[in-house]
C-alpha positions in Angstrom: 86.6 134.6 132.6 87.1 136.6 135.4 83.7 137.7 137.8 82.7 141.2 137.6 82.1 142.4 141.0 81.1 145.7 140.3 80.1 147.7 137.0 78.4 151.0 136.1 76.9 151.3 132.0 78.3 154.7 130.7 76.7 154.4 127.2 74.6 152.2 124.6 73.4 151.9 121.0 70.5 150.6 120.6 69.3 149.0 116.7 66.9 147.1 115.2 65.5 146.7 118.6 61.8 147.2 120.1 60.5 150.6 119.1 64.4 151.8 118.0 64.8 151.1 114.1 67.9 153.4 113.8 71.3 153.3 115.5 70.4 155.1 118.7 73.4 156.2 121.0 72.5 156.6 125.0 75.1 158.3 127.7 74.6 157.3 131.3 75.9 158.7 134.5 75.7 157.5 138.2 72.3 158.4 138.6 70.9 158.4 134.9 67.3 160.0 134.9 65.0 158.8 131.8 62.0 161.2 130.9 59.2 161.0 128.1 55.8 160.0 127.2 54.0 156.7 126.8 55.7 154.3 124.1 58.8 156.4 123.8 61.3 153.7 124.7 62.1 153.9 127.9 61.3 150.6 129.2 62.8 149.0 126.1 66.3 150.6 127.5 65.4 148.5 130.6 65.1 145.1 128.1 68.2 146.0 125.8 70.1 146.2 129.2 68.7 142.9 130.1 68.7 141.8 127.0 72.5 142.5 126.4 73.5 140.2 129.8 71.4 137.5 129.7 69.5 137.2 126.1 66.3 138.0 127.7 64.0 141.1 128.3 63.4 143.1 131.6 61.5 140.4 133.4 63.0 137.3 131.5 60.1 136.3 129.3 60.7 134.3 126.9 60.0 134.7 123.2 62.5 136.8 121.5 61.2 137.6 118.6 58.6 140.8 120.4 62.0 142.4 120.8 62.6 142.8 117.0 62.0 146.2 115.8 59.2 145.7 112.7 61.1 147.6 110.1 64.3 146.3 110.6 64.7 143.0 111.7 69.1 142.9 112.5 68.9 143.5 116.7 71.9 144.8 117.7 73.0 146.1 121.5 75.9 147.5 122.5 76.8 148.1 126.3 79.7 150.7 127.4 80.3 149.8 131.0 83.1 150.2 133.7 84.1 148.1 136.1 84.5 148.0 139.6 88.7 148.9 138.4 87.2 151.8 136.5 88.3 149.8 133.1 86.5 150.4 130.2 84.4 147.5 128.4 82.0 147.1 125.4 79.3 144.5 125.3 77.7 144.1 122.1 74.9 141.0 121.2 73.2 140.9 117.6 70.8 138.8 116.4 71.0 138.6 112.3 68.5 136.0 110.5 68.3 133.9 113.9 72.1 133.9 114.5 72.9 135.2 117.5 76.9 136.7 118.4 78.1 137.6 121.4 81.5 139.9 121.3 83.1 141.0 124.6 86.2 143.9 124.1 86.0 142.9 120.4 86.0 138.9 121.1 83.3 136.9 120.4 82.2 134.6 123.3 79.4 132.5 124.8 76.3 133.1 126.5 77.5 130.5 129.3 80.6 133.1 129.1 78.7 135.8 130.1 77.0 133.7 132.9 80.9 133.5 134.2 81.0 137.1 134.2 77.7 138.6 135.6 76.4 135.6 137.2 73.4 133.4 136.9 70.5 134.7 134.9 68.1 135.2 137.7 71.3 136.9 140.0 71.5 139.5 137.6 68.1 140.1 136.6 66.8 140.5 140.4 69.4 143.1 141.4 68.9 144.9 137.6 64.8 144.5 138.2 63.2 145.2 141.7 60.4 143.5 140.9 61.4 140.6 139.2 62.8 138.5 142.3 59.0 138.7 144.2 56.8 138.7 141.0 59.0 136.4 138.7 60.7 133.6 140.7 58.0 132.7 143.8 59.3 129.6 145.1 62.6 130.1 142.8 63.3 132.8 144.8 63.6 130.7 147.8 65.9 128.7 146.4 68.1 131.0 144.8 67.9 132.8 148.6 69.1 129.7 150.2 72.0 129.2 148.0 73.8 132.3 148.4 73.0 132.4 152.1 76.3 131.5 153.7 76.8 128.8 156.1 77.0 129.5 159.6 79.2 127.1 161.5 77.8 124.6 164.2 80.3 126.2 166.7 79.1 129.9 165.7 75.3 128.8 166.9 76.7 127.0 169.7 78.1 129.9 170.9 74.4 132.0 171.0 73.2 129.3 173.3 73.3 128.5 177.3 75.9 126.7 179.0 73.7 123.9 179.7 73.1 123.4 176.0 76.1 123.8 174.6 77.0 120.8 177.0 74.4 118.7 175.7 75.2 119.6 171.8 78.7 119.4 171.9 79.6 116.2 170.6 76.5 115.9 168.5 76.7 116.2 164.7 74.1 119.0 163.5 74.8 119.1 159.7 70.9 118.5 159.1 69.0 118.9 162.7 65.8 118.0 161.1 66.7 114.2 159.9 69.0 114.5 163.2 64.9 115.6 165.1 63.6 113.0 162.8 65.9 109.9 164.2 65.5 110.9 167.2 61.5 110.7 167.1 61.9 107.5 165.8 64.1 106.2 168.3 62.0 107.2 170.5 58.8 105.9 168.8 61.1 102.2 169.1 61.3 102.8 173.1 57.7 103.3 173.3 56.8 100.0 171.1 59.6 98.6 173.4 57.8 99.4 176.5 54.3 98.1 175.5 55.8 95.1 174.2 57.8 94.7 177.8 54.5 95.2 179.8 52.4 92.9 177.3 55.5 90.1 178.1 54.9 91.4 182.1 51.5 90.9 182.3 52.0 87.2 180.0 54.8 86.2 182.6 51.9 86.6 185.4 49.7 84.8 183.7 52.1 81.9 182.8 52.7 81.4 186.6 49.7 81.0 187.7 49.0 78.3 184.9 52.2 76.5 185.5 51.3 76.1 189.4 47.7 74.8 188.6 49.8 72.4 185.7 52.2 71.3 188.4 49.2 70.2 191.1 47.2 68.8 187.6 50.3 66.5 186.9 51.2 65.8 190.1 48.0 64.6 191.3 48.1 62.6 188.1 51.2 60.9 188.8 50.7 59.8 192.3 47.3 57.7 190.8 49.5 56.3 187.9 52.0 54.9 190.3 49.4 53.4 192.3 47.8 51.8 189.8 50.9 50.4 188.4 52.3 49.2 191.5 49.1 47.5 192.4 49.1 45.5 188.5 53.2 44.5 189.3 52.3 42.8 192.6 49.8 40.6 190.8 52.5 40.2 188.0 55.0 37.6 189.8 52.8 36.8 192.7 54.0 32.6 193.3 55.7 32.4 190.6 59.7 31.0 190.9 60.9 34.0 188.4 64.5 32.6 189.2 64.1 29.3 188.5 61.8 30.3 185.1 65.3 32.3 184.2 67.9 30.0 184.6 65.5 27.6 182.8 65.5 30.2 179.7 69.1 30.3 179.5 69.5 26.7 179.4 66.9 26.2 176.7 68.6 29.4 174.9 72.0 27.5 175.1 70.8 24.6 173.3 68.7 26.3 170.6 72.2 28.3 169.7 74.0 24.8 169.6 71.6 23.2 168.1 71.5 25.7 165.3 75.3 26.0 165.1 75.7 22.3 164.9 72.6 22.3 161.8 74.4 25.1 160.1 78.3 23.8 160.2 77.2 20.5 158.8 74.8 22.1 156.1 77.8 24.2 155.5 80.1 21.1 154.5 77.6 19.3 152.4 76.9 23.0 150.7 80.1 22.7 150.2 80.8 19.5 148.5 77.7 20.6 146.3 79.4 23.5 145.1 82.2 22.1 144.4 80.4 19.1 142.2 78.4 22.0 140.7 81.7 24.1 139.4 82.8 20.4 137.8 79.5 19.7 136.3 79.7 23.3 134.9 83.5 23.3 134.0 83.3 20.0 131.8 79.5 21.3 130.0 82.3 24.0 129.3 84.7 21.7 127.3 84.1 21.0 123.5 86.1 18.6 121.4 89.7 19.6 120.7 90.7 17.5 117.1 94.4 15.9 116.5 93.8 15.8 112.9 92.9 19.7 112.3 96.3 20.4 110.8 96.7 17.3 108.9 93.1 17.8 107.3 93.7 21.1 106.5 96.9 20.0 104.8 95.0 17.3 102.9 92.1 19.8 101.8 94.1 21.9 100.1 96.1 19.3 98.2 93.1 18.0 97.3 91.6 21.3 95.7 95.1 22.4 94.6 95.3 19.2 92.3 91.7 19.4 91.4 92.2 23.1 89.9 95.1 21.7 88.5 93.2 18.9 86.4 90.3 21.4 85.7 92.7 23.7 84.1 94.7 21.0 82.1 91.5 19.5 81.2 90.3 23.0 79.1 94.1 22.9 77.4 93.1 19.8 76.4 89.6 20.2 74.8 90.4 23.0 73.4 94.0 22.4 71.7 94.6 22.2 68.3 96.6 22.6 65.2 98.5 26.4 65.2 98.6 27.3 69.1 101.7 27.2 71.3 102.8 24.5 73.0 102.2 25.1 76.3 105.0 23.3 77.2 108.0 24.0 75.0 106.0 27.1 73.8 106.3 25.9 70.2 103.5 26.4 67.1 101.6 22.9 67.2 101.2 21.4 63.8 98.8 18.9 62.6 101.6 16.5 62.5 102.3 17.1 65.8 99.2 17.1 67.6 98.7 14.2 68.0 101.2 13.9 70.4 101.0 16.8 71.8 98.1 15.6 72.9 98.4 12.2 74.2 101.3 14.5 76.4 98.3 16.1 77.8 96.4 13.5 78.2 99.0 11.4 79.8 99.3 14.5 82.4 95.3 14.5 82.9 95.4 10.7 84.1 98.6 11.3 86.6 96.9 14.9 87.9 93.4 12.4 88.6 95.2 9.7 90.0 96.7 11.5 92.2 93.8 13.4 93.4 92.1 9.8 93.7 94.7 9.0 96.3 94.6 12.4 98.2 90.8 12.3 98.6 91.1 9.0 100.0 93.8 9.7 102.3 91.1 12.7 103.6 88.5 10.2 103.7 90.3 7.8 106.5 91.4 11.2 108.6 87.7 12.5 108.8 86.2 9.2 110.0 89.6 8.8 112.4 88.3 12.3 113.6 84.4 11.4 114.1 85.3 8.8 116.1 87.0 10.2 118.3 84.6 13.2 118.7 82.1 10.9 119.6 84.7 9.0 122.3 85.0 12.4 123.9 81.0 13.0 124.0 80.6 9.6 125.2 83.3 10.0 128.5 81.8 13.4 128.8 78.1 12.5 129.3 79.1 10.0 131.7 80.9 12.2 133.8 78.4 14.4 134.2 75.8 12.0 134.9 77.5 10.3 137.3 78.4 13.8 139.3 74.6 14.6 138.7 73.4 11.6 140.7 76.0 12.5 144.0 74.2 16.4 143.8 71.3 14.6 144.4 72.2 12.0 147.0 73.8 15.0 148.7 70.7 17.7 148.2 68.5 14.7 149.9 71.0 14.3 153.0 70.7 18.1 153.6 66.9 18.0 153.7 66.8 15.5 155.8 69.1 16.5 158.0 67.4 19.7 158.0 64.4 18.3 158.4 65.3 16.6 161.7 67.4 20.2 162.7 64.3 22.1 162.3 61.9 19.9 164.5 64.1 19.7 167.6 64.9 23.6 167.2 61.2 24.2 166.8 60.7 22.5 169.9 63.2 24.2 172.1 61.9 28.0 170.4 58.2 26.8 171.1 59.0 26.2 174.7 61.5 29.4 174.8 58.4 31.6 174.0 56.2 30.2 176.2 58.5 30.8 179.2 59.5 34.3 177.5 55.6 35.5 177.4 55.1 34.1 181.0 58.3 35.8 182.2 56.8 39.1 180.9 53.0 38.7 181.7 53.2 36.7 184.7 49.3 36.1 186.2 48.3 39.4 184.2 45.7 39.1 181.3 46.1 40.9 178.4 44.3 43.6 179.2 45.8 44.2 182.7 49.9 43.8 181.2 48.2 46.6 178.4 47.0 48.9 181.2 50.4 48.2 183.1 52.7 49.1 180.2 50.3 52.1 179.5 50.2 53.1 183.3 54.3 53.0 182.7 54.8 55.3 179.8 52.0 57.7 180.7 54.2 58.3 184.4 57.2 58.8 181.9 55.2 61.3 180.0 54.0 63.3 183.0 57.7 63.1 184.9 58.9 64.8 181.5 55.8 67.8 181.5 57.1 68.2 185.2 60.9 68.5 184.8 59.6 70.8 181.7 58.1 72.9 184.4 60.4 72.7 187.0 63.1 74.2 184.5 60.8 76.9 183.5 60.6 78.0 187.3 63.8 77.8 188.2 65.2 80.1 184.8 66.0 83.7 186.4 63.0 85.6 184.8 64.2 88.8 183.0 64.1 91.8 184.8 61.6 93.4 182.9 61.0 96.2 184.9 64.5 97.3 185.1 64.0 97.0 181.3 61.3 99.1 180.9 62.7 101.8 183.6 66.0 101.6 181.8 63.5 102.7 178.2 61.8 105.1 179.8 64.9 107.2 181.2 66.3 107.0 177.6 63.1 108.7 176.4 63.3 111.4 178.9 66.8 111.8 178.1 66.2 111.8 174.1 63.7 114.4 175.1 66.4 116.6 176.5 68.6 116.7 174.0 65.2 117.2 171.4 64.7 119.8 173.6 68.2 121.5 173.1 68.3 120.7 169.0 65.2 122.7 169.1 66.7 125.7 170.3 69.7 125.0 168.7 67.6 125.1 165.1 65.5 128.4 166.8 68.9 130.1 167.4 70.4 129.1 163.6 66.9 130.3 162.4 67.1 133.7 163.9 70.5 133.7 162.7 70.0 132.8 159.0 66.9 135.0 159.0 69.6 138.2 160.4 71.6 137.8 157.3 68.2 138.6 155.3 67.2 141.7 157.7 66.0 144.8 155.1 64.6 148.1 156.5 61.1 147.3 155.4 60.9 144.2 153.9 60.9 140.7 155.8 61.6 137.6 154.4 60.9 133.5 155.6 62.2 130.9 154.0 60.6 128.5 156.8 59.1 128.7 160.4 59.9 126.1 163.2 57.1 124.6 165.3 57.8 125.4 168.7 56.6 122.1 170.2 58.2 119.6 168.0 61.3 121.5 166.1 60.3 120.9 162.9 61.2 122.9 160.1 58.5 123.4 157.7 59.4 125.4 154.5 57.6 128.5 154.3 58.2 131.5 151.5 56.4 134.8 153.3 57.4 138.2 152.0 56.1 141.0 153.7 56.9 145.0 153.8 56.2 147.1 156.6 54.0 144.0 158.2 51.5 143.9 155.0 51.5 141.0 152.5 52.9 142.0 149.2 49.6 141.0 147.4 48.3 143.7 149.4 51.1 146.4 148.2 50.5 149.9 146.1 52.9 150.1 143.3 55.1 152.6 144.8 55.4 150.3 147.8 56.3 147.4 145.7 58.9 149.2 143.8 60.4 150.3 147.1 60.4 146.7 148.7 62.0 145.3 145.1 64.6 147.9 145.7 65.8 146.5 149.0 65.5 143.1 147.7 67.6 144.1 144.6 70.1 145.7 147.4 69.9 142.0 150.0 71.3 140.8 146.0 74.1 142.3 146.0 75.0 141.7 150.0 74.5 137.9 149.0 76.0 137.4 145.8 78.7 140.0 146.3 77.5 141.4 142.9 76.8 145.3 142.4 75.5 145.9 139.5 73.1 148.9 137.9 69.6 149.2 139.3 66.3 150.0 137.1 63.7 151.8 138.7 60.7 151.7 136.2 57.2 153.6 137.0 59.0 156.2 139.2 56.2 158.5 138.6 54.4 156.6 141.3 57.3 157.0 143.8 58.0 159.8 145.7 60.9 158.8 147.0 63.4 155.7 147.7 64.2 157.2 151.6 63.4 153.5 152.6 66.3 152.1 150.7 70.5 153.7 150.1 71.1 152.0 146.6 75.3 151.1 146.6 75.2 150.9 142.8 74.6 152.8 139.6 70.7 153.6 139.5 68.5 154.1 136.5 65.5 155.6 136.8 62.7 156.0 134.5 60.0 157.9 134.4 56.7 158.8 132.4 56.3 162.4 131.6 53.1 163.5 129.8 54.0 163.6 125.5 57.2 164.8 126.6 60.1 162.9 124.2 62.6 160.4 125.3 65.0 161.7 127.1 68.3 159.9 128.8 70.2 162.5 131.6 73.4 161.2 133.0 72.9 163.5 136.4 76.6 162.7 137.3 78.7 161.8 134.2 81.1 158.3 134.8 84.7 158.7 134.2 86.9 155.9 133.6 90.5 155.1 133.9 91.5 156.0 130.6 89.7 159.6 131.1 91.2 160.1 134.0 94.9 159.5 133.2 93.8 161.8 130.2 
C-alpha cells in the first residue's frame, strides 16, 4: 500500500472505548481545540487516535484491555481523514470478544498494512505525541534518530575541509572512520612493538660482538697449543723407524693372505661341490620306493579269485537249500521229487568245477605275490648299498676339507698375526698407548675448534641488518599514520557537525555521540537538552514545547506530516518556540466545563470542494 505523506483527521466515532460507552461522533478542523473538565474524555481522543494507527494508546503502553469501556465491552474507532491529495479516507479498528478487524475504505487489512501506510509504530506515535519520543523511547530514540538521518556522502564532508586534508583523505575509504581510527591505532601499536623489538635485537647484536671477539682469541689461543702438542707426539711417532720398508712389507704379506685365502676357498669350493652333488644322489635314491611288474597281473588274479568265490558261495545256498516244488534255476522248470535228485547232482557237479577252479586261481596268485616280494627286497637290497657306499665318499670327502682347512687356516693365521703386528706399529710407531690416545684426541679437538672458528668467521662476515634504517624507516610511518589520524579526526569532527545540523531545532539540542578531541573516537552519547537545561530539569510547559519540536525534526526526517496532539495545554502559554506544519490538536482542561471538540478551521476535501 501506498505511504501517506500527509494527512489531516476531519472526524471520529468513538464506542465501547475508555470512558465513551455510546457511539460518539467528533468533527475536527485544522486547528481543533478540545475543552472540558477532569475525566471528560479528552485524552482518550488522544488514545483512540493512537489507538486507531497503531493498536496502542497515546504513549504505547501495552495492555489493551484498560481501553475497554466497562459497560460495553465491543471497542470500535473510526477515523475520517484526508490526505495530503485532499482524498477522503475512513479508518475503522474494532475489537469484539478479542478479535480484532482492521477495515481501510471499506477493506479489511492488516496491522503490518497499516505500518506500510503511516509508518513504524514509534514514527507515528513521536510526531502524534510530543512527549513520547524523550520520555518513551531513551536509547530507542537514538536509534530510531540514526536511521532516518540521511547519509551524507564522503565527498560532501570532504568538501568542508582544507586543501591539505582533502589531499591526504582522498583516496582513503571512510565508510566507518572509527574501525578505519581503530586500524590505524593498531598499526601503529605493531610499529611501536616493532621498534622495541629492533633496539632489544640492537643492543643483542652489540653484545654478540663483543662475545664472538673474546670466543675467537679463546679458540685461537686454544688451537695454537693443540697443534703444538700434536706436532711434538707425531715427531716421536716415526722417529728411526723405515716406515717405507714396514709398507711395502704390508703389501707383500697382504698379497699372500688374499692368495692364500683364494687358493683355500676355490679348492673347498670343488670338494663342496662334489659333496653336494653326492648329497642330492643320497637324497634322490632315499626318494625312490619300489615300483611292482606284477600290479596289474595281481589285480587281475584278485578279482577272479573273489569273482569265482562269490560265485561258489552263491551256488552253494542254491544247493542247501533246494528242494522238491522250486524252479529250476537253470531251465526255470518246477522241480519234482523225481527229479531232484538230479537236479541236484547238476548243482553239485557245478560246486566242484566253480572250487576247482578257484583252487587253481589262488594258486596262480600265490606264485605272483612271492615273485613280487622277491623282487621288492632285490630293489631294497641294491638300494641300501648304494647309499652306503655314497655315504662313506661324503665322509672321506668331509675329512679332506678339514684337513685341508686345517692346514689353510694355520698358514693364514700366521701371515694375519704378523699383518697386525706391522699394522699396530705402522699406526703407533714409538708412542704408548696413552700418548697415540692424547695424539688422536689433540687431532679431533683442533677439528672441533677450526669448525667453532669458521662458525664465527661466517657470522662476522654476514652484512648485519640495517637496523637503524629499520627502526627510522618505523618511526616515519608512525609520524605519518599520525597525520593522516590527524586528518580522519577532523574529517569525523566535520561529519559530526554535519549530522548534528540536520538535527538543529530552535530550542531543543540533540547528541547522538561526542568525539574526543585527542584521539577521534566516537563515543555514543544520547543528551537532550532545551534552551541549555537538561530535560530532567524541565517544567511541563517546557517539555511540551521541546516535544513539539521534536515531533516537528519527525516529520523533516521521515518525510511524514501527520496530526499533532498537544495534551496539558493549560500549562502552556504559547507554542511561539515552535511553527507546527501539520494539523494540531489541542487539549485542554477547563474547570467542570463539559467535553467539548471545536474545529477552529473546518477541513474540506476534494469531494466538497468539486461540490
Amino acid at each position: 500500500m501506498n505511504k501517506i505523506e500527509q494527512f489531516r483527521i476531519t472526524g471520529m466515532t468513538i464506542s465501547g472505548f475508555k470512558s465513551y460507552e455510546g457511539p460518539t461522533e467528533l468533527t475536527f478542523g485544522d486547528p481543533t481545540v478540545i475543552t472540558g473538565g477532569n475525566g471528560r474524555g479528552k485524552t482518550s481522543i488522544a488514545d483512540a487516535i493512537a489507538f486507531a494507527v497503531t493498536g496502542l494508546p497515546f504513549f504505547g503502553e501495552r495492555g489493551i484491555d484498560r481501553l475497554h469501556n466497562e459497560s460495553n465491552p465491543d471497542v470500535s474507532i473510526q477515523m475520517r481523514f484526508v490526505d495530503e491529495r485532499g482524498t477522503a479516507h475512513e479508518l475503522t479498528r474494532t475489537r469484539r470478544k478479542n478479535r480484532m478487524t482492521i477495515s481501510y475504505d471499506g477493506y479489511e487489512i492488516r496491522q503490518l498494512d497499516l505500518t506500510d501506510l503511516f509508518g513504524e509504530r514509534d514514527v507515528f506515535l513521536s510526531i502524534l505525541n510530543p512527549l513520547y519520543f524523550i520520555e518513551e523511547l531513551g536509547e530507542d530514540g537514538k536509534n530510531l534518530l540514526e536511521r532516518y538521518l540521511p547519509h551524507i556522502p564522503q565527498e560532501t564532508i570532504l568538501a568542508q575541509l582544507s586543501e591539505s586534508v582533502r589531499e591526504t583523505l582522498k583516496d582513503e575509504f571512510l565508510l566507518s572512520p572509527d574501525a578505519y581510527l581503530k586500524r590505524r591505532r593498531e598499526e601503529i601499536r605493531g610499529l611501536e612493538d616493532r621498534i622495541t623489538y629492533l633496539n632489544g635485537q640492537k643492543d643483542m647484536a652489540v653484545s654478540q660482538s663483543e662475545k664472538r671477539d673474546k670466543a675467537w682469541q679463546e679458540l685461537t689461543d686454544q688451537q695454537k697449543a693443540l697443534k703444538e702438542e700434536a706436532a711434538a707426539l707425531e715427531e716421536k711417532q716415526f722417529a728411526g723407524l723405515d716406515v717405507e720398508r714396514m709398507q711395502e712389507r704390508l703389501v707383500e704379506l697382504s698379497r699372500r693372505y688374499d692368495e692364500t685365502a683364494q687358493d683355500a676357498r676355490g679348492e673347498a669350493a670343488e670338494q663342496q661341490k662334489e659333496l653336494h652333488a653326492l648329497r642330492e644322489k643320497i637324497v634322490r635314491r632315499q626318494a625312490e620306493q619300489y615300483q611292482s611288474k606284477y600290479t596289474n597281473p595281481l589285480a587281475e588274479l584278485s578279482a577272479k579269485v573273489r569273482e569265482l568265490g562269490a560265485h561258489y558261495q552263491r551256488e552253494s545256498a542254491i544247493y542247501k537249500a533246494f528242494h522238491a516244488g522250486m524252479e529250476c534255476p537253470t531251465c526255470h522248470r518246477s522241480v519234482t521229487e523225481q527229479t531232484l535228485p538230479e537236479v541236484q547232482a547238476a548243482i553239485k557237479k557245478t560246486l566242484s568245477e566253480l572250487y576247482a577252479a578257484g583252487t587253481e586261481q589262488r594258486n596262480q596268485l600265490n606264485e605272483l605275490q612271492e615273485l613280487d616280494r622277491k623282487a621288492m627286497e632285490t630293489f631294497e637290497q641294491f638300494k641300501g648299498e648304494d647309499l652306503r657306499r655314497w655315504e662313506a665318499e661324503i665322509s672321506v670327502l668331509e675329512q679332506s676339507c678339514a684337513e685341508r682347512s686345517r692346514s689353510g687356516v694355520a698358514e693364514s693365521s700366521l701371515i694375519r698375526d704378523e699383518i697386525q703386528s706391522l699394522t699396530t706399529e705402522l699406526e703407533y710407531g714409538k708412542l704408548t698407548q696413552a700418548e697415540y690416545d692424547r695424539l688422536s684426541a689433540c687431532r679431533e679437538e683442533c677439528r672441533e675448534v677450526e669448525a667453532k672458528l669458521s662458525a664465527l668467521e661466517s657470522m662476522t662476515a654476514e652484512e648485519p641488518s640495517d637496523l637503524d634504517s629499520e627502526i627510522r624507516q618505523a618511526q616515519d610511518r608512525i609520524g605519518e599514520i599520525k597525520r593522516i589520524m590527524t586528518n580522519v579526526i577532523a574529517y569525523i569532527s566535520k561529519r559530526a557537525e554535519l549530522t548534528f545540523s540536520q538535527l538543529k531545532m530552535n530550542k531543543v539540542e540533540i547528541s547522538l555521540y561526542d568525539v574526543v578531541k585527542s584521539t577521534g573516537e566516537v563515543k555514543d552519547t544520547f543528551k537532550f537538552t532545551y534552551g541549555g537545561r537538561r530535560y530532567d530539569r524541565l517544567s511541563l510547559s517546557e517539555k511540551i514545547r521541546a516535544g513539539m519540536e521534536v515531533s516537528e525534526l519527525m516529520k523533516r526526517l521521515t518525510g511524514r506530516n501527520y496530526p499533532t496532539f498537544v495534551d496539558n495545554m493549560e500549562s502552556v502559554d504559547d507554542l511561539a518556540n515552535v511553527r507546527p506544519t501539520g494539523q494540531v490538536i489541542m487539549a485542554k482542561c477547563v474547570s467542570n466545563a463539559p467535553l467539548q471538540v471545536r474545529p477552529v478551521k473546518p477541513i474540506v476535501c476534494v469531494e466538497q470542494q468539486a461540490a
